[in-house]
N, C-alpha and C positions, 0 to 999 in steps of 0.2 A: 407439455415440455417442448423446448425448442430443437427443432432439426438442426444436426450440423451433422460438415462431411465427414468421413473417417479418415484416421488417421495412425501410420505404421508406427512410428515413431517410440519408444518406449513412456510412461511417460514422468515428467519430471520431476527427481526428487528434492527436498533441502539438500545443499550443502554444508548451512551451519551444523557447527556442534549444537545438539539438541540444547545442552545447560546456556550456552552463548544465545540461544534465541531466545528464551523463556525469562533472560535477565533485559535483554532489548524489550521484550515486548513486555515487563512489566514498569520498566524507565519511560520507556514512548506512550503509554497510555497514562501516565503521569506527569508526564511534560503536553500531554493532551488537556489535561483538567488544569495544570498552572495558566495555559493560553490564554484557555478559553472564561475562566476566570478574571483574568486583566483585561478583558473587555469590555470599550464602556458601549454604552447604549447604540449608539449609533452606527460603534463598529459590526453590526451583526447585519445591515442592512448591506454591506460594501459589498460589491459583485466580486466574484473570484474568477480565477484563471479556469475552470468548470464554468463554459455559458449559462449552462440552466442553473447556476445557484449562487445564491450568496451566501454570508458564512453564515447564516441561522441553516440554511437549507443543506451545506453542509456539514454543519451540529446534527443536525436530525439524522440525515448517512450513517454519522460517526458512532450514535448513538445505536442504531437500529442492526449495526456491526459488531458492535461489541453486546450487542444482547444474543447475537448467532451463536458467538463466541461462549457466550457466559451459559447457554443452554441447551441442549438437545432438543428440548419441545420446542424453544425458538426458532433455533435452526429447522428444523422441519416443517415449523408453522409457512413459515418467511418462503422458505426453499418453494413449496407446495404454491402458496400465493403467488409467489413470481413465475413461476412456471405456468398459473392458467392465465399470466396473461398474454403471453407468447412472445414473439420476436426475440432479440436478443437476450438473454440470460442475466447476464449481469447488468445490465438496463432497467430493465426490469425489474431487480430486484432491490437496486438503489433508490429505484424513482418509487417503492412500496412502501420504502425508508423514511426518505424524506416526507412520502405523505402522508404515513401514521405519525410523522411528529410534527405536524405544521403547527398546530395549534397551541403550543406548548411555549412556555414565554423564554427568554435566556433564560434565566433562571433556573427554570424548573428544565431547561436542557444541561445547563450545567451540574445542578445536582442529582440529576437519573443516569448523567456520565460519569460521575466522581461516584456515586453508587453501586453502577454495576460495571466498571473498568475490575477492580479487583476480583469479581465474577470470572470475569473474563479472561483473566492471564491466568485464574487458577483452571478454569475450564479447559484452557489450553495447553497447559503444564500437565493435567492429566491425561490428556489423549493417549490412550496405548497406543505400542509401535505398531500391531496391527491392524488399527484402524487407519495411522498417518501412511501406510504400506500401500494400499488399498485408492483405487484411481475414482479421481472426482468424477458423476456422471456424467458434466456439462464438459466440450471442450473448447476451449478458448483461442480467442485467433490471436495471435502474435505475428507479427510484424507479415503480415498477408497472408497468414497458413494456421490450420486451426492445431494446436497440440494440445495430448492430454498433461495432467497433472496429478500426483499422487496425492491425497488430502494433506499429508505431513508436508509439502510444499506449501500449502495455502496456510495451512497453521505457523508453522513455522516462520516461515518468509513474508507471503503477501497479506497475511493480517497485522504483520508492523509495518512493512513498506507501505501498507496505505492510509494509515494515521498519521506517518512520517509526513507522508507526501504532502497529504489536506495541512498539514501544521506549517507547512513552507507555503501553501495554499493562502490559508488565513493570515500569515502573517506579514505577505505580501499584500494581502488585500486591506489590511489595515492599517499597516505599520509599524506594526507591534515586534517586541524586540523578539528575537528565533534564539533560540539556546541551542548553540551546538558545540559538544565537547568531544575530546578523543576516545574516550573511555565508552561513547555508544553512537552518537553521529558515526563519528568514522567506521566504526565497525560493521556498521550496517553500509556506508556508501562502500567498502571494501568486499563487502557480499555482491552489490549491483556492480560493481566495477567486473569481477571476479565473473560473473555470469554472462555480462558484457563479453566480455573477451572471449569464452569460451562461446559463444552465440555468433561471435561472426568471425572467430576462428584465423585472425589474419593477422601478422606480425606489428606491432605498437610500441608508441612508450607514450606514458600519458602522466600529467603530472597535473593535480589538484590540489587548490590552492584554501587555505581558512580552514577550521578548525576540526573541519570534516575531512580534509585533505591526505593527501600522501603521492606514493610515486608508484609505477606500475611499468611494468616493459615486458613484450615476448617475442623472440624471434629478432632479426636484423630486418634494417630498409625498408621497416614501415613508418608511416606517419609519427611525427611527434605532434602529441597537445597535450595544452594548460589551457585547462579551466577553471572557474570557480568551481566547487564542489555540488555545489547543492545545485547551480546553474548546469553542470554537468547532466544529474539525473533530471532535472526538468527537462532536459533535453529527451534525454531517454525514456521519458513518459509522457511523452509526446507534445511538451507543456512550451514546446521552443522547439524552431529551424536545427536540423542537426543535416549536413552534408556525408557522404563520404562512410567511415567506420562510424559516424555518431547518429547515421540513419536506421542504425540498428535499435531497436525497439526493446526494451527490459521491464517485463510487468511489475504492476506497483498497483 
């Protein structure tokens, strides 16, 4: 398994309401399969905002995530693999991802993700609170500092913020049209915003703009910005130039 340094810190838990996350993360892993569906042939070759992949290679990620998700054997399978191959953690354990699915055509990436997505929210939907209570072994660096996480964070949160993410990924990389409504875009960028804030702790007003959008402020005689919304968290995961308050770092 991989060394990292220790860390005081307690460590982090979801914010959302548990029912609020388990309805995100069964929408986003179904607007996962609508994507990646209206795909034609050639769009899976397109390179994405990830250097090492294009969107077949991140289909394979997506897939090899949502199988952690949908099962305990897998997850330990996966976990255990990534781990003897050392170096970073979560490196490692993508790039285990992507290589058990190379071979696999669209197709058959699209329907082993339309197969085992529903696996996978109900997987997650059952986690007891004592397990999501309970702190990840690996600890993760954020924005130049390693912190722990409570599993219920990773369930909760960064197993839909990062299909989100890859779907703004792919649809940049293709063209293809992005679905974002109020009723679960925005409530998830309202999580990242909401985390944002409390992570670099300093007075704002911030106003985003499209369908994922809304308005945000704390404190006086901080910085105002507008952004796009989705251009926003790109920013904040690392996917774009962020200055200032938007060099703060928000996992996804």
């Amino acid at each position: 398994m991989t060394t990292t340094r220790p860390t005081n810190a307690a460590p982090r838990p979801a914010q959302l309401d548990r029912v609020v996350a388990m309805q995100l993360a069964a929408t986003e892993y179904d607007r996962v399969i609508d994507l990646l569906r209206a795909l034609s042939p050639t769009d899976w070759h397109a390179p994405t905002d990830c250097p090492e992949w294009d969107v077949r290679a991140m289909a394979g990620h997506l897939l090899g995530m949502a199988k952690m998700a949908a099962s305990i054997r897998q997850n330990m399978r996966q976990t255990r693999a990534a781990g003897r191959r050392g170096g970073v953690f979560i490196d490692a354990l993508t790039a285990l991802q992507v290589e058990e699915h190379a071979d696999l055509s669209p197709r058959e990436l699209v329907e082993r993700f339309a197969a085992v997505a529903p696996k996978a929210a109900k997987g997650r939907r059952r986690a007891p609170g004592f397990v999501r209570r309970r702190t990840m072994p690996q600890l993760q660096l954020v924005n130049g500092q390693d912190e722990s996480w409570q599993i219920g964070y990773l369930i909760d949160v960064i197993l839909t913020r990062d299909p989100w993410m890859h779907r703004i990924d792919i649809a940049r990389a293709t063209g293809a049209a992005l679905s974002l409504t109020p009723d679960h875009d925005a409530v998830l960028v309202d999580d990242v915003v909401r985390e944002w804030a409390a992570r670099h702790g300093q007075p704002y007003a911030l106003v985003l703009t499209g369908a994922a959008g809304g308005r945000w402020s704390s404190g006086g005689g901080g910085p105002e910005l507008e952004y796009d919304a989705v251009e926003f968290c790109r920013i904040l995961a690392r996917r774009g130039e962020g200055d200032g308050l938007l060099a703060t770092e928000v996992p996804f």
